[in-house]
C-alpha positions as CSV (number, residue, x, y, z in Angstrom):
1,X,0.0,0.0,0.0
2,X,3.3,2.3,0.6
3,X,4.5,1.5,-2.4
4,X,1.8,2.9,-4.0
5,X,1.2,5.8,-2.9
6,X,5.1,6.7,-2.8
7,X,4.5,6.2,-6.6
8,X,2.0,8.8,-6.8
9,X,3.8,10.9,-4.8
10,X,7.4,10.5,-7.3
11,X,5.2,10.7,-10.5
12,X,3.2,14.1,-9.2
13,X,6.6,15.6,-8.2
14,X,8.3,14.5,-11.6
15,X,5.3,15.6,-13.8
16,X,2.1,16.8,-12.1
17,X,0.9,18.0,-15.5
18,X,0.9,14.6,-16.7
19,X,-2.2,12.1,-15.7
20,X,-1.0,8.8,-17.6
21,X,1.3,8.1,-14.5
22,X,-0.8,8.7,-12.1
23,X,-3.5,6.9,-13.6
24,X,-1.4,4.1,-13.5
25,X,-0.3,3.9,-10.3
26,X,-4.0,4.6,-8.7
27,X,-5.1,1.4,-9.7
28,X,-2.2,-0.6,-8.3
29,X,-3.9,0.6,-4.8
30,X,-6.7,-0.9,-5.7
């Protein structure tokens, strides 16, 4: 569950414009 969010977290700090990575990594939470 860390590892998920600390994914969000890396991908919004590298590229917050960008909503493919995040995307991505929301559904790994789930």
């Amino acid at each position: 569950m860390s590892v998920s969010y600390d994914c969000t977290y890396m991908f919004l700090l590298v590229s917050d414009a960008s909503s493919c990575p995040v995307v991505m990594c929301v559904p790994a939470d789930l």
